[in-house]
C-alpha positions as CSV (number, residue, x, y, z in Angstrom):
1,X,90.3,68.8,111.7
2,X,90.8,71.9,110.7
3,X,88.7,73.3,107.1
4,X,87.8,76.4,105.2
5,X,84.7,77.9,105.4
6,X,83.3,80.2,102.6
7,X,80.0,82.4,103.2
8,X,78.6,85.6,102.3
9,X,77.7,88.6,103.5
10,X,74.5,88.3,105.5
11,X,75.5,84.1,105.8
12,X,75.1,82.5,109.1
13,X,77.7,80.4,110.8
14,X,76.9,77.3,113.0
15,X,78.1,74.3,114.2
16,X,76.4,70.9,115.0
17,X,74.2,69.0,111.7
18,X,73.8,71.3,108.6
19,X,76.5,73.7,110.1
20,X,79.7,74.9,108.6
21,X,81.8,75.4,111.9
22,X,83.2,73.0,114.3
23,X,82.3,73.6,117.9
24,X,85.7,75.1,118.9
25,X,85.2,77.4,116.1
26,X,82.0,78.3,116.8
27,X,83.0,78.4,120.8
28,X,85.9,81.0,120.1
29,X,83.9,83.0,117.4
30,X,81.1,83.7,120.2
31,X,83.0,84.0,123.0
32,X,84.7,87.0,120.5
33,X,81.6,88.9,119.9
34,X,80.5,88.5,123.3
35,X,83.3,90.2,124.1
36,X,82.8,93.1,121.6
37,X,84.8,94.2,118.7
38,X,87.4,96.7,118.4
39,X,85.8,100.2,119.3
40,X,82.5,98.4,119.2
41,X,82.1,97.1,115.3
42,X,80.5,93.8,115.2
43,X,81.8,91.8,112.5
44,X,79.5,89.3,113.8
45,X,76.1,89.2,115.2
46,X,74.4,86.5,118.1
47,X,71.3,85.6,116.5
48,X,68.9,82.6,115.6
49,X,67.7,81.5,112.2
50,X,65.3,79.1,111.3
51,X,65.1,78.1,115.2
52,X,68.9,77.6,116.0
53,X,71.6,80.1,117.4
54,X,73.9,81.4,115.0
55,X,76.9,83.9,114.6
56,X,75.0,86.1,111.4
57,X,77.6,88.0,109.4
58,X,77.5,91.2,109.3
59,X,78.2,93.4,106.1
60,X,81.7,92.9,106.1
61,X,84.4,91.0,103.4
62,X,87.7,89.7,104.1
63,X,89.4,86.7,106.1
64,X,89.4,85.4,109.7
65,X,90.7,82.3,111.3
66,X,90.1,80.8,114.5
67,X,92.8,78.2,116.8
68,X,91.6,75.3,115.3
69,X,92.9,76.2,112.3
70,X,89.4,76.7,110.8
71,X,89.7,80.2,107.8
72,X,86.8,81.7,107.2
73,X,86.4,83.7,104.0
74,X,83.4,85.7,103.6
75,X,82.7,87.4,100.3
76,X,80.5,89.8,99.0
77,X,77.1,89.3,97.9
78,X,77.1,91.8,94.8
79,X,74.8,90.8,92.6
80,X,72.7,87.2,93.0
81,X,72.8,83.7,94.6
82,X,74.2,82.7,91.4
83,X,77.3,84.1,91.5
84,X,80.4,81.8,92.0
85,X,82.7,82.0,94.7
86,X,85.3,83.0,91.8
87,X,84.1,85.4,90.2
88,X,83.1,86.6,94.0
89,X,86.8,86.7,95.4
90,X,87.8,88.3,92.0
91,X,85.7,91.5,92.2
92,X,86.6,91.6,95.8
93,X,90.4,91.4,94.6
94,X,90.2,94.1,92.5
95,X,88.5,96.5,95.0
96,X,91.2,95.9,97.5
97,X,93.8,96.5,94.9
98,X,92.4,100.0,93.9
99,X,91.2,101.3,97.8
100,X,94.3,100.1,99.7
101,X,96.8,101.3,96.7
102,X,97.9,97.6,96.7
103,X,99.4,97.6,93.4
104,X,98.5,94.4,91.9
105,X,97.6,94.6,88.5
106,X,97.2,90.7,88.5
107,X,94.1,91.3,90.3
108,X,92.4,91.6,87.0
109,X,94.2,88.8,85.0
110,X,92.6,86.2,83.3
111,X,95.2,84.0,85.0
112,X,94.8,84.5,88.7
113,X,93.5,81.1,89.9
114,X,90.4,82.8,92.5
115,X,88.6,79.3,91.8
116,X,91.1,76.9,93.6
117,X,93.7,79.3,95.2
118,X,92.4,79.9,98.8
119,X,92.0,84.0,99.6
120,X,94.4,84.2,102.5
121,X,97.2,81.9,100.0
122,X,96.6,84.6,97.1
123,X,96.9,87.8,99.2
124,X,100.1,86.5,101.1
125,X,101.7,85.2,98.0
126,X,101.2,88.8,96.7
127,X,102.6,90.1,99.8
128,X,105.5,87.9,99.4
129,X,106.8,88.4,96.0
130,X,106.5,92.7,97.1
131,X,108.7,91.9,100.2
132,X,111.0,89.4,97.2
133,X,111.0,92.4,94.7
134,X,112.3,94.7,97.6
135,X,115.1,92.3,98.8
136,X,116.4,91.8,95.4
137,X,116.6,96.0,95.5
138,X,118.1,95.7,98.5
139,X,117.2,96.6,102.3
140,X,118.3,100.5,103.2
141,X,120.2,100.9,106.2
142,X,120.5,104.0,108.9
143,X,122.7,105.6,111.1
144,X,121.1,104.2,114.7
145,X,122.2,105.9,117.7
146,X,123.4,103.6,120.6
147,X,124.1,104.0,124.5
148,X,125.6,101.4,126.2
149,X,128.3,100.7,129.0
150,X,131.4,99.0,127.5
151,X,134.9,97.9,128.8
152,X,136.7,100.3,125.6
153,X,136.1,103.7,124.4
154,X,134.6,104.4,121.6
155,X,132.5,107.4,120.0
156,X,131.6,110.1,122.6
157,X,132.0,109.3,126.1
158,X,128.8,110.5,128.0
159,X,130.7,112.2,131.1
160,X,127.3,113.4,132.9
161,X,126.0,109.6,132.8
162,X,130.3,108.5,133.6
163,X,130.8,110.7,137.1
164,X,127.5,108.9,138.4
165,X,128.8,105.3,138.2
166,X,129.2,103.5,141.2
167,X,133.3,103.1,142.0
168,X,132.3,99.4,140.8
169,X,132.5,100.2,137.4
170,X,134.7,103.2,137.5
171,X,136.5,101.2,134.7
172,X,133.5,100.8,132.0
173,X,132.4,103.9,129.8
174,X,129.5,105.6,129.0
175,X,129.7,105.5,125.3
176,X,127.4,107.0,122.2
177,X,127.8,106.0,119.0
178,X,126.4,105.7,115.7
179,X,125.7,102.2,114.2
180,X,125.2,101.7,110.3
181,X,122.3,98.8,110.6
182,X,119.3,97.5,108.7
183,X,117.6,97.8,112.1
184,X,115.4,100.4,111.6
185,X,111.2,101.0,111.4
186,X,110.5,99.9,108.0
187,X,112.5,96.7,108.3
188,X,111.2,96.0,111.7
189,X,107.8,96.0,110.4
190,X,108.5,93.6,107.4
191,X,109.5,91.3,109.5
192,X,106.8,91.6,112.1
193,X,104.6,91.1,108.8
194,X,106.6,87.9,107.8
195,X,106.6,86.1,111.5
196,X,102.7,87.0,111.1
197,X,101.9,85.3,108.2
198,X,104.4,82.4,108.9
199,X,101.6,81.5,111.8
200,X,99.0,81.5,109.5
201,X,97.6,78.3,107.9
202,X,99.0,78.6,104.4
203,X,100.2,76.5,101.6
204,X,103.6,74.7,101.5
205,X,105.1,76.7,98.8
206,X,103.7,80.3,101.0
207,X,105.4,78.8,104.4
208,X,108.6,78.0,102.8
209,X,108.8,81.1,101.0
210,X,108.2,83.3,103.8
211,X,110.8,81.7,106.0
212,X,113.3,81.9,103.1
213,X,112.5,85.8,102.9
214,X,112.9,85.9,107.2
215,X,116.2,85.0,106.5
216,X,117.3,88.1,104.5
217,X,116.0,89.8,108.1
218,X,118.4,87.9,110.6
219,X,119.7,91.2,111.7
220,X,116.5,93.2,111.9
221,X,114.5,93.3,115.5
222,X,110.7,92.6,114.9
223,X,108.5,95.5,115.8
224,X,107.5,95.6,119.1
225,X,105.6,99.1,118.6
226,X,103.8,99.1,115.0
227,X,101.9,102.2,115.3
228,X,105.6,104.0,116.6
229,X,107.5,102.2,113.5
230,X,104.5,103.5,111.4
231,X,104.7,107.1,112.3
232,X,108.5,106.7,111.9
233,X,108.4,105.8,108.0
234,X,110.5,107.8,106.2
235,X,109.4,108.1,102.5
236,X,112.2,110.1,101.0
237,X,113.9,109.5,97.7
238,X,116.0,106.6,98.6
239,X,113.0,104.9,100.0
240,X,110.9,104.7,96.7
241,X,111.2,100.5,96.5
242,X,109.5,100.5,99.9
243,X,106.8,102.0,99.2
244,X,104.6,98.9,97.3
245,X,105.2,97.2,100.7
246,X,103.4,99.8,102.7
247,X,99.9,98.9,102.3
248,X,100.5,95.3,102.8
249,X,101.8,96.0,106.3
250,X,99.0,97.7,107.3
251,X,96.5,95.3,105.8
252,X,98.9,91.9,107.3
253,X,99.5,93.9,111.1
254,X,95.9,94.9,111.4
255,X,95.5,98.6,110.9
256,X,92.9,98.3,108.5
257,X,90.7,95.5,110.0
258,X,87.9,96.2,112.8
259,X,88.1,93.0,114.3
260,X,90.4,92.7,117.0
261,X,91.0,89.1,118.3
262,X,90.9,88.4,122.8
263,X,94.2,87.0,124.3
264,X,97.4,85.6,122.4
265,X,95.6,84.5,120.1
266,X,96.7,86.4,116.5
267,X,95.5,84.7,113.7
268,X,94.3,85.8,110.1
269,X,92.1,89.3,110.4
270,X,92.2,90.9,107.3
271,X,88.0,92.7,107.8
272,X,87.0,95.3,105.9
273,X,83.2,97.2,105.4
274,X,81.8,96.0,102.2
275,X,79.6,99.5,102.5
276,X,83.3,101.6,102.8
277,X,85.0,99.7,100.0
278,X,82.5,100.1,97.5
279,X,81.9,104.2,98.5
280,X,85.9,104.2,98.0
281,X,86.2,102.2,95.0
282,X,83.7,103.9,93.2
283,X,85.5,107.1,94.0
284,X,88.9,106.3,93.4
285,X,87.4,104.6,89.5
286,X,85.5,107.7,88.5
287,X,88.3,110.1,90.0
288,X,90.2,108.6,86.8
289,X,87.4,109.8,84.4
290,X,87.2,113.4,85.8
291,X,87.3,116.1,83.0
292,X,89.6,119.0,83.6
293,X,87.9,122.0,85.4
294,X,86.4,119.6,87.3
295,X,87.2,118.4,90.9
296,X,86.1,115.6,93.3
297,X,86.3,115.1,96.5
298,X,85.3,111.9,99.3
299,X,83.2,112.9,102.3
300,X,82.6,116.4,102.5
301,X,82.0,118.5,105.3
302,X,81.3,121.8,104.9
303,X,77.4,121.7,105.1
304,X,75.4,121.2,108.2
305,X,71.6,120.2,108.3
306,X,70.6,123.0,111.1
307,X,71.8,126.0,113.3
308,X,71.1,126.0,116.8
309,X,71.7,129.0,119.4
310,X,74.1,130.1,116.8
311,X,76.2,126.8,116.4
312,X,75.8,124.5,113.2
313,X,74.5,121.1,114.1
314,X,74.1,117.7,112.2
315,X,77.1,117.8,109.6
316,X,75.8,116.8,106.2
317,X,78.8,114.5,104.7
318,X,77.4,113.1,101.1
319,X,80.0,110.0,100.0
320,X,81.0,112.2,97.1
321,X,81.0,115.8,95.8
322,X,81.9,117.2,92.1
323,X,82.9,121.1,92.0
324,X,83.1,123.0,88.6
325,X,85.3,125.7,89.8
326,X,84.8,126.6,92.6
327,X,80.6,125.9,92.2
328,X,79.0,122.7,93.4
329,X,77.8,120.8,90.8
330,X,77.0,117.3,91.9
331,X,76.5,115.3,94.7
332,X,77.2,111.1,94.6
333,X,76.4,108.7,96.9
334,X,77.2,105.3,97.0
335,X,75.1,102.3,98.5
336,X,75.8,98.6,98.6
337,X,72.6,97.4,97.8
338,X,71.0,95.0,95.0
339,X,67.7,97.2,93.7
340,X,65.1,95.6,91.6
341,X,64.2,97.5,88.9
342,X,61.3,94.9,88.2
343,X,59.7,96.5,91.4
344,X,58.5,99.6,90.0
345,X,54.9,99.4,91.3
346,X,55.2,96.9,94.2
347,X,55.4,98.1,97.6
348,X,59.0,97.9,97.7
349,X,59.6,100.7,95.5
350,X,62.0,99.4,93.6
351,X,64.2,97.9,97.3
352,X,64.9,102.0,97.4
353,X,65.3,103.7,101.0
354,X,63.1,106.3,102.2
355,X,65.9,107.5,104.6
356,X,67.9,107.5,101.7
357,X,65.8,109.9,100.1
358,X,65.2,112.3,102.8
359,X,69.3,112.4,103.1
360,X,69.8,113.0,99.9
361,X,67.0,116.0,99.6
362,X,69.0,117.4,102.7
363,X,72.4,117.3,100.8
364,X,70.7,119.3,97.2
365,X,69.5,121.9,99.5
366,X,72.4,122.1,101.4
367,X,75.6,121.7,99.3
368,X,73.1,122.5,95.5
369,X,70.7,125.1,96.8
370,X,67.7,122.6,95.7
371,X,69.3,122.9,92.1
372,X,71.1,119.9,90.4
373,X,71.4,116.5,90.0
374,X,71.7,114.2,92.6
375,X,73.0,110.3,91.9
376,X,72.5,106.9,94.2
377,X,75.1,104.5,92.7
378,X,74.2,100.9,93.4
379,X,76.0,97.9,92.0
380,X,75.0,96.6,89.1
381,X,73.1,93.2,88.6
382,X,70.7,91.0,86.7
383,X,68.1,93.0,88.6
384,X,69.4,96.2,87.8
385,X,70.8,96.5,84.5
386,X,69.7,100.1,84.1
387,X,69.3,103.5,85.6
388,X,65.7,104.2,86.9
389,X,63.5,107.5,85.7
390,X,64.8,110.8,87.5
391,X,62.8,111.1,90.7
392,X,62.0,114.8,90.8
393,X,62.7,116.5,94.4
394,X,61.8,120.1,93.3
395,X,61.5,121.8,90.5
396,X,64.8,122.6,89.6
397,X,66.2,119.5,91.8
398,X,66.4,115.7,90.3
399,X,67.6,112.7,91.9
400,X,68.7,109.1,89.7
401,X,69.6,105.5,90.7
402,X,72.0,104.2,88.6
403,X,73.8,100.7,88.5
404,X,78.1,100.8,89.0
405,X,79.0,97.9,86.5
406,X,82.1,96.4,88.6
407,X,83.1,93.9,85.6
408,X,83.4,96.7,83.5
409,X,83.7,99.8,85.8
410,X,81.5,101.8,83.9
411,X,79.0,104.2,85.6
412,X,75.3,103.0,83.4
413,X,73.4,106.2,82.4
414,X,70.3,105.6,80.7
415,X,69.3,107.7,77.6
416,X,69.0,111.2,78.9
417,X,71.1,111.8,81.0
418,X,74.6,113.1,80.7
419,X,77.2,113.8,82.9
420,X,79.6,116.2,81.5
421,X,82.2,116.1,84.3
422,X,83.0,112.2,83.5
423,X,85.3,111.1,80.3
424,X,83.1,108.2,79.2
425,X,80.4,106.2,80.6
426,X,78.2,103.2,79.5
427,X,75.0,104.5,77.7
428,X,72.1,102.3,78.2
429,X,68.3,101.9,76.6
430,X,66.2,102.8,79.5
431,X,62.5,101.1,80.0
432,X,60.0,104.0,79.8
């Protein structure tokens, strides 16, 4: 019998006594990453722990199901064992909303049900009542071009393809015409995205209200080439109701996940990197803060670590840059890590990279000219409630670790520092 499976990032999946998988599952699920993922991104990792092979999950979020029927949910791990699997699936919610431009403000309401609703049943019913809302607008039509052989005349007669017929069917025409028809990308892809999630296992009232939506599509083709019909989206004025839908498609038919499933088989793979979505989300939240005169931009890459026989090489690309002008003023970078700020004096150093350090000294000199201030941004936790003391890199050139409070989305500063090209931040007591 089928069942749903929640773990976490860094969880283990196994099958026999104390696992969480069935042996079909777990069969499928191996046989997968032994194959290799999708332009070689393990979602999954062979492994042992405590003595007995497991499939270890990698740091990745999202949905997958296997053909038993088994859905696997795994969620992040953003703060401490204690956290429950709702308020878990909410934050992870609400990043997906903001990255993937799913507008869904009920990704932050009170009265989403995270705690009994299964992931896959919320994101589809979300899906579903965009594709509703557009139907009740109304699908666009287009002017198609058709070529076909008929027994009547009608359009343009093709006379180049009409003098090579065999005397056999001297009496048919080669015909062009133009066809006013809801068959065209956009509507080809909905539909595509519909018969998808119809396979999935979902509730009752998500089955029956996808097929009723399928119906509104009897005279639209499935897609047969999503990454053509993609390409071929028009976006023009006309078009604006469609637009909500877009991101759905792309989350629903795959082009955002890394997993790619062997075979036939196409169940639920909605995958996404839990270190990506918080570098994006943390962009796209403090983008909205930005004071005017100031400008941000995600992944640069104008700065290089070396020259060599003339040539730049190693490309220095920090997560996220601030210009004042047209002067650097800031470099951010974003990690998905739980610090301890207990740790000052341990070995550990607070759970802080090394490598991290000696990329970040690279970027100040590079993109700062060893002048500045340099932030980490971690997420924010029980451990972590505060920024640490400014590590000093030069003289001129400081680096701090500051929590990203997701409940809130507030970037903490402790007392003493300021960042001038943000609106408002959470100001926080810092322990000497």
């Amino acid at each position: 019998m089928s069942e749903d499976v929640i773990v976490r990032e860094f969880g283990s999946l196994r099958w026999g006594e104390g696992g969480n998988l069935s042996r079909r599952a777990y069969d499928f699920l191996k046989n997968e990453v032994l194959r290799g993922g999708l332009a070689g991104t393990n979602v999954l990792t062979l492994g042992a722990r405590n003595g007995r092979e497991s499939l270890n999950v990698q740091n990745y979020v999202g949905v997958l199901s296997t053909p038993d029927g088994t859905v696997i949910e795994i969620l992040p791990k953003n703060t401490s064992d204690s956290d429950t699997v709702e308020y878990s699936r909410r934050i992870l919610l609400k990043m997906l909303s903001v990255v993937y431009g799913l507008n869904w403000k009920q990704a932050t309401d009170a009265t989403l049900d995270t705690r009994n609703a299964r992931l896959p049943d919320i994101l589809v019913e979300r899906f579903l009542e965009t594709v509703g809302r557009l139907v009740r607008v109304g699908l666009r039509s287009d002017y198609l071009r058709r070529r076909e052989q008929a027994k009547y005349l009608k359009g343009r007669l093709n006379v180049a393809k009409q003098i090579r017929l065999p005397p056999t069917k001297r009496t048919d025409f080669c015909i062009e015409y133009d066809r006013f028809s809801v068959d065209r990308p956009e509507n080809r892809l909905i539909k595509l995205a519909l018969m998808t999630v119809v396979r999935w296992r979902l509730s009752p009232l998500n089955k029956r209200l996808a097929k009723e939506l399928l119906l509104s599509f009897t005279d639209v083709e499935a897609s047969v080439n999503v990454k053509v019909d993609f390409r071929s989206w028009r976006s023009q004025r006309d078009m604006v109701h469609y637009r909500p839908v877009y991101p759905w498609l792309e989350l629903i038919l795959n082009e955002l996940s890394p997993w790619a499933f062997s075979g036939k088989w196409q169940g639920i793979s909605m995958l996404f990197p839990m270190e990506e979505l918080f570098e994006r989300y943390v962009y796209r939240m403090l983008g909205k803060r930005l004071v005017a005169g100031y400008s941000m931009k995600e992944q640069a890459q104008s700065e290089y670590l070396a020259r060599h026989n003339g040539k730049p090489i190693f490309q220095l690309k920090p997560d996220i840059l601030v210009k004042k002008g047209s002067r650097n003023y800031c470099i951010m970078d974003t990690k998905w890590k739980l610090l301890d700020q207990s740790a000052a004096e341990s070995g550990i150093k607070y759970k802080l990279s090394q490598a991290d350090f000696y990329q970040m000294f690279a970027y100040g000199h590079k993109y700062l000219e060893a002048t500045g201030r340099l932030l980490l941004i971690f997420p924010r936790h029980s451990q972590f409630q505060d920024g640490l003391p400014p590590f000093a890199l030069e003289h001129e050139l400081e680096l701090w670790a500051l929590p990203y409070d997701l409940d809130r989305d507030e970037l903490c500063l402790p007392v003493g520092l300021e960042l001038p090209f943000l609106t408002s931040t959470h100001q926080s007591a810092m322990a000497a």
